[in-house]
The first five atom37 places (N, CA, C, CB, O) and aatype in JSON, in Angstrom:
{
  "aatype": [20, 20, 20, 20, 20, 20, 20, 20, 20, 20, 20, 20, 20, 20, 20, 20, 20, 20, 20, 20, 20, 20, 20, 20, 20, 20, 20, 20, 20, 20, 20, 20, 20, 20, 20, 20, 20, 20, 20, 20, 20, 20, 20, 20, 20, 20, 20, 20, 20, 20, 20, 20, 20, 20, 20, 20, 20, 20, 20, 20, 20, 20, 20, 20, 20, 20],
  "atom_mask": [
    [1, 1, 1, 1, 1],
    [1, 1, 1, 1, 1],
    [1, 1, 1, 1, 1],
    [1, 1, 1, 1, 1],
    [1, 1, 1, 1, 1],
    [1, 1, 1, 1, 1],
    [1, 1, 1, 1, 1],
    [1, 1, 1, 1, 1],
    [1, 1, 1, 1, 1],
    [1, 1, 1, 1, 1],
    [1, 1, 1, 1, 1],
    [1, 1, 1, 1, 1],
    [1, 1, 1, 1, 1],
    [1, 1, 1, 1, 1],
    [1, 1, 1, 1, 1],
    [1, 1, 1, 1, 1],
    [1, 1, 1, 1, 1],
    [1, 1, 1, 1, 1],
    [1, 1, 1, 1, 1],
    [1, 1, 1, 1, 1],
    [1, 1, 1, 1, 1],
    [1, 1, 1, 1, 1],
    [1, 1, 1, 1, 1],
    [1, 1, 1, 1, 1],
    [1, 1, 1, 1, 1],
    [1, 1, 1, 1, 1],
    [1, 1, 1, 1, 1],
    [1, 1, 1, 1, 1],
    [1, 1, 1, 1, 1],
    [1, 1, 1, 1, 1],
    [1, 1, 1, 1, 1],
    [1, 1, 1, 1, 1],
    [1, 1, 1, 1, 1],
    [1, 1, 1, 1, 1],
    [1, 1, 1, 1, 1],
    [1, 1, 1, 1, 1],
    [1, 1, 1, 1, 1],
    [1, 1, 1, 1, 1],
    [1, 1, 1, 1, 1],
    [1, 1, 1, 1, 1],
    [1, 1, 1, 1, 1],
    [1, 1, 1, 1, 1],
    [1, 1, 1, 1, 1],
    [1, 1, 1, 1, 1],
    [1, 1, 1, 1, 1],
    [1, 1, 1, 1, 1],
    [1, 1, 1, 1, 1],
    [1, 1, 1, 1, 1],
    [1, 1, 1, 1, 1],
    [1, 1, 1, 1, 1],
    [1, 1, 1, 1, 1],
    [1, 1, 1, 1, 1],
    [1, 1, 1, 1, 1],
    [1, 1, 1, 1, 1],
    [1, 1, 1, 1, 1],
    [1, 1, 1, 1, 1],
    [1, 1, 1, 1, 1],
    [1, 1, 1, 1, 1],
    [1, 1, 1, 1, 1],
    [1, 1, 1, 1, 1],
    [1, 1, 1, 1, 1],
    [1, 1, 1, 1, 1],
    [1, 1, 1, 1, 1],
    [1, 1, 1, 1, 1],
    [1, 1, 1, 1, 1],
    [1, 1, 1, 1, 1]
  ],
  "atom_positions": [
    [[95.6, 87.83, 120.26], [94.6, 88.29, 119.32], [95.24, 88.45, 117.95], [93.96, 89.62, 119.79], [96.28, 89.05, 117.67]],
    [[94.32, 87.72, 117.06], [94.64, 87.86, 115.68], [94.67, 89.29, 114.94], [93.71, 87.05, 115.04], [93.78, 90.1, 115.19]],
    [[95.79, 89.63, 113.94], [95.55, 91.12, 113.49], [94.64, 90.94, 112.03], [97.21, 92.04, 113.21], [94.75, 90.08, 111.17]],
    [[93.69, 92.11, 112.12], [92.67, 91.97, 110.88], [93.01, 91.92, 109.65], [91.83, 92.89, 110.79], [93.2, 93.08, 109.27]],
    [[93.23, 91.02, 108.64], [93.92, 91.5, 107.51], [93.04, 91.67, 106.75], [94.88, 90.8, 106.97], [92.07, 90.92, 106.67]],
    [[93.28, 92.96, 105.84], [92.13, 93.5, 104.51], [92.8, 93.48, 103.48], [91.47, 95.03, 104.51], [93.96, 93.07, 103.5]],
    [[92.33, 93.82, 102.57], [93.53, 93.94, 101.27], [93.62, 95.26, 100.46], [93.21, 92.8, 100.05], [92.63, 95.92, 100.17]],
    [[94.87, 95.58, 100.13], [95.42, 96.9, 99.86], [94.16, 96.95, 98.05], [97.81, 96.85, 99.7], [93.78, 96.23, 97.13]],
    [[94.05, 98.25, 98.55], [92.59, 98.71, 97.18], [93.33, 99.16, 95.78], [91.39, 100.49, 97.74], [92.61, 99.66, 94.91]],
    [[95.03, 98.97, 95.47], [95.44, 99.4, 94.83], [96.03, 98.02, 94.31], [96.01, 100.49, 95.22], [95.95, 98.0, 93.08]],
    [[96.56, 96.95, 94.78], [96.87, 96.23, 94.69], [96.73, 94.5, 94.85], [97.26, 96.77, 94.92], [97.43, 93.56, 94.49]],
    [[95.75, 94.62, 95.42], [95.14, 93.41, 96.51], [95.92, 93.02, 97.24], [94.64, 92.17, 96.05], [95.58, 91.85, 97.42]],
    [[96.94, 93.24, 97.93], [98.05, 92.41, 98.33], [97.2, 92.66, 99.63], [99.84, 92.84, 98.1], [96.41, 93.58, 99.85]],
    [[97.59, 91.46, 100.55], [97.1, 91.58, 101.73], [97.74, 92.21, 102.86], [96.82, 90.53, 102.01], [98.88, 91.77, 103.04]],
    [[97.38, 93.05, 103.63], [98.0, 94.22, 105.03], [96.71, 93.55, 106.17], [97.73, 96.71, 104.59], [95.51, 93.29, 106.16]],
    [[98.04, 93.47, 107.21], [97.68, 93.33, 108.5], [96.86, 94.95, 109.17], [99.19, 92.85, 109.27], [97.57, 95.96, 109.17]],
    [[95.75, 95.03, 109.57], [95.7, 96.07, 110.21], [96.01, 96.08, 111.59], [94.68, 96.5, 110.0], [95.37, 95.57, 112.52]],
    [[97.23, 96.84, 111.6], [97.92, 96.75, 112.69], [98.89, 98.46, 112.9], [98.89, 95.24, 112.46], [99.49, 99.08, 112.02]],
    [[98.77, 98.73, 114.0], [99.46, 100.15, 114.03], [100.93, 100.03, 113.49], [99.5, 100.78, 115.59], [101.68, 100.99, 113.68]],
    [[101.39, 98.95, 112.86], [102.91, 98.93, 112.98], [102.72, 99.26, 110.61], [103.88, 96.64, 114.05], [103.6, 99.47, 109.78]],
    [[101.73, 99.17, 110.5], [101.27, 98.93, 109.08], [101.22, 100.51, 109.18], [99.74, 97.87, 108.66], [100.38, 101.33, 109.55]],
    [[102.53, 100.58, 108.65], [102.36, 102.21, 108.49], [101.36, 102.86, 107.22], [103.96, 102.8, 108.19], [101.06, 104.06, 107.2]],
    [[100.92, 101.91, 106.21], [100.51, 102.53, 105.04], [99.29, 102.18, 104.95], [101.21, 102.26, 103.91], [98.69, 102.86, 104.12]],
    [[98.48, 101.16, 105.6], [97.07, 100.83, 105.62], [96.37, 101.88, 105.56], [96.65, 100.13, 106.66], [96.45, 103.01, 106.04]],
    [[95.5, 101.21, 104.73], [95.0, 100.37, 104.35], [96.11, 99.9, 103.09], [93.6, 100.75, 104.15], [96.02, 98.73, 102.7]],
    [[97.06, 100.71, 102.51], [97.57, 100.34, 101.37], [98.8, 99.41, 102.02], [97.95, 101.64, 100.38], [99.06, 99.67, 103.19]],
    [[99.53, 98.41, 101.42], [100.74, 97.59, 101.48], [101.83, 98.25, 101.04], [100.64, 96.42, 100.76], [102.94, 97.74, 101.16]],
    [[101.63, 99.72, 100.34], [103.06, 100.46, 100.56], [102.97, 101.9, 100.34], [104.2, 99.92, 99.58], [101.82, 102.26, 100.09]],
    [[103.81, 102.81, 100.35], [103.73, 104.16, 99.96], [103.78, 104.12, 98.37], [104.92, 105.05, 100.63], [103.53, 105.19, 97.82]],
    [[104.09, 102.92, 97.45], [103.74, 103.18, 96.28], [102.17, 102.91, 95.54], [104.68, 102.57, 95.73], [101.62, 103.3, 94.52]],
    [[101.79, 101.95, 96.78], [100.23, 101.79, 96.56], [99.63, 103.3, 96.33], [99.45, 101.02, 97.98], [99.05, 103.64, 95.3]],
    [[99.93, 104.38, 97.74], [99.32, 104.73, 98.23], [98.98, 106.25, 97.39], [99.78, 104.5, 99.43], [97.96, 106.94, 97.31]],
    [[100.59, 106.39, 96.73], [100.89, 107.7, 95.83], [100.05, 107.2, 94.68], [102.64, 108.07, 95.39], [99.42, 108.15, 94.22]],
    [[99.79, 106.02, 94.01], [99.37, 105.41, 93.03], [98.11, 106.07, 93.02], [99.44, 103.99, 93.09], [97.65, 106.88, 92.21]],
    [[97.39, 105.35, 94.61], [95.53, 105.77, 95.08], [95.55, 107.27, 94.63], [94.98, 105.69, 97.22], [94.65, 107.78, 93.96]],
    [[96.38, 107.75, 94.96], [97.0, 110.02, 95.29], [96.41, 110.29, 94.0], [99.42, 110.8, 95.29], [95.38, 110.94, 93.8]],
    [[96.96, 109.87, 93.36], [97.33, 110.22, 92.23], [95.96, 110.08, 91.01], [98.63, 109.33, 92.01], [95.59, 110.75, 90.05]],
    [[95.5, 108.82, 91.67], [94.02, 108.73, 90.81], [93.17, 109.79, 91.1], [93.13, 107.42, 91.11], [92.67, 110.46, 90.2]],
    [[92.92, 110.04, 92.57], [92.08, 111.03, 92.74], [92.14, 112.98, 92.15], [92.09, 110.81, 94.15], [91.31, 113.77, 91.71]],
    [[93.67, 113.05, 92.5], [94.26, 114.23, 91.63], [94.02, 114.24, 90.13], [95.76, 114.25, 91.78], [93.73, 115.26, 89.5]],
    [[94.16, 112.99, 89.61], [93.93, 113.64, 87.7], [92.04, 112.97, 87.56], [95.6, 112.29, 85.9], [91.42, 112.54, 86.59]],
    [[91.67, 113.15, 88.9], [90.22, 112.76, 88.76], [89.59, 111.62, 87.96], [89.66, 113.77, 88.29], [88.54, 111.71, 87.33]],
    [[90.36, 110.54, 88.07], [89.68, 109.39, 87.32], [89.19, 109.06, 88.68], [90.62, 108.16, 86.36], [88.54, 108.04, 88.49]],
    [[89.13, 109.3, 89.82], [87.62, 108.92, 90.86], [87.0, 110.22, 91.12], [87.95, 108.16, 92.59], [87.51, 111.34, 91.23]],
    [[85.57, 109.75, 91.21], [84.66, 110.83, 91.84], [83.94, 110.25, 92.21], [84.09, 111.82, 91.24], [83.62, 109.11, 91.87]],
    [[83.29, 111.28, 93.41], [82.17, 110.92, 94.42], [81.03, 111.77, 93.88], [82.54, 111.28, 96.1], [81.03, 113.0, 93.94]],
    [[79.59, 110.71, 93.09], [78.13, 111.45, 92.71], [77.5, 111.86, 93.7], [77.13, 110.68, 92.03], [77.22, 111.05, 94.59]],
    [[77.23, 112.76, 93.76], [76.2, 113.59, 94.85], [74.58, 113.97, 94.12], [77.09, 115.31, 95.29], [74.54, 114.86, 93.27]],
    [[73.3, 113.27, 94.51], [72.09, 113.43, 93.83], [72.03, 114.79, 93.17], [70.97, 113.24, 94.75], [71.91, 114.97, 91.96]],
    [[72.11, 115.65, 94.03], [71.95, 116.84, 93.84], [73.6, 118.05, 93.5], [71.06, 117.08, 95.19], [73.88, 119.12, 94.04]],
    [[74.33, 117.32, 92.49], [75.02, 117.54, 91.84], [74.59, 118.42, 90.78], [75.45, 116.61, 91.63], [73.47, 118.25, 90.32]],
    [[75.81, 119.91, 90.06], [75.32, 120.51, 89.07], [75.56, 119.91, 87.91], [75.65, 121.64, 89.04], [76.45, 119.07, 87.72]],
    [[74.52, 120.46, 86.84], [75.19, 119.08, 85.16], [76.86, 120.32, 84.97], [73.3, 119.18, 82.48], [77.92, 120.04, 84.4]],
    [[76.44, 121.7, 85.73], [78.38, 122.62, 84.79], [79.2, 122.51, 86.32], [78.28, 125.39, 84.0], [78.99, 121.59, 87.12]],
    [[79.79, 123.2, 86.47], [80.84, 123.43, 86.89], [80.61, 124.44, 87.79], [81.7, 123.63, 86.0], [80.34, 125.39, 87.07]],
    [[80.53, 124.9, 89.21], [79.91, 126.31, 89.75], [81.29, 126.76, 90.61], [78.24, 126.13, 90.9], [82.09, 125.85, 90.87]],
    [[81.53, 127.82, 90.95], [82.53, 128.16, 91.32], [82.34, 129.14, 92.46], [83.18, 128.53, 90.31], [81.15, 129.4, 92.24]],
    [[82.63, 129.84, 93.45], [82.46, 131.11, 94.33], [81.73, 132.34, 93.68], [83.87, 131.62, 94.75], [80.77, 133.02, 94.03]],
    [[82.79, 132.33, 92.32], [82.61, 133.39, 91.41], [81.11, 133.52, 90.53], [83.79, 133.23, 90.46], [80.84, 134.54, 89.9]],
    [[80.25, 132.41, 90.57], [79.23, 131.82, 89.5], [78.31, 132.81, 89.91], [78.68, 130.13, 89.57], [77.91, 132.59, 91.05]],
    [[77.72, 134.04, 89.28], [76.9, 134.68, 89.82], [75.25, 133.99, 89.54], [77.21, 136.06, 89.33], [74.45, 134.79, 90.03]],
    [[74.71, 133.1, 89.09], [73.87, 132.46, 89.7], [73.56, 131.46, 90.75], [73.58, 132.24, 89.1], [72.43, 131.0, 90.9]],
    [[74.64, 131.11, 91.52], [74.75, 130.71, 92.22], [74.58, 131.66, 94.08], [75.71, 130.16, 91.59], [75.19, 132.65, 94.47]],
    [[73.56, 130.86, 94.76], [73.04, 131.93, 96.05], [73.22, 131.08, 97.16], [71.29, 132.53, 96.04], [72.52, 130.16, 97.58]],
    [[74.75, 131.73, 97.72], [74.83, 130.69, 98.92], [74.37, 131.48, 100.24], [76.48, 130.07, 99.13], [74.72, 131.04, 101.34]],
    [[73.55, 132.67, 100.14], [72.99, 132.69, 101.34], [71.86, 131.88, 102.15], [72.7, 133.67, 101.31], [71.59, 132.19, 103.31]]
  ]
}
């Protein structure tokens, strides 16, 4: 059986998905700190419809999470 190859989202390089592919989906641990790293200084985000336009926190006293 053939192993699935996809391509690393940081790099395109192509990875076997295979348990021996320690970094898959990425082609290396520098792909992967690279991906880390976007999400930490927030150049990705995930929109949610019902997203706030500020910022809400635990502390936000209009906010009613009962």
């Amino acid at each position: 059986m053939n192993a699935r190859i996809v391509k690393c989202p940081q790099c395109n390089a192509e990875v076997a998905w295979t348990p021996e592919s320690k970094w898959r989906p990425f082609c290396s641990e520098r792909c992967k700190i690279i991906d880390l790293g976007g999400w930490a200084s927030e150049r990705y985000r995930i929109e949610t419809p019902d997203a706030p336009d500020g910022v809400s926190g635990p502390s936000d006293p209009s906010r009613d999470d009962s």
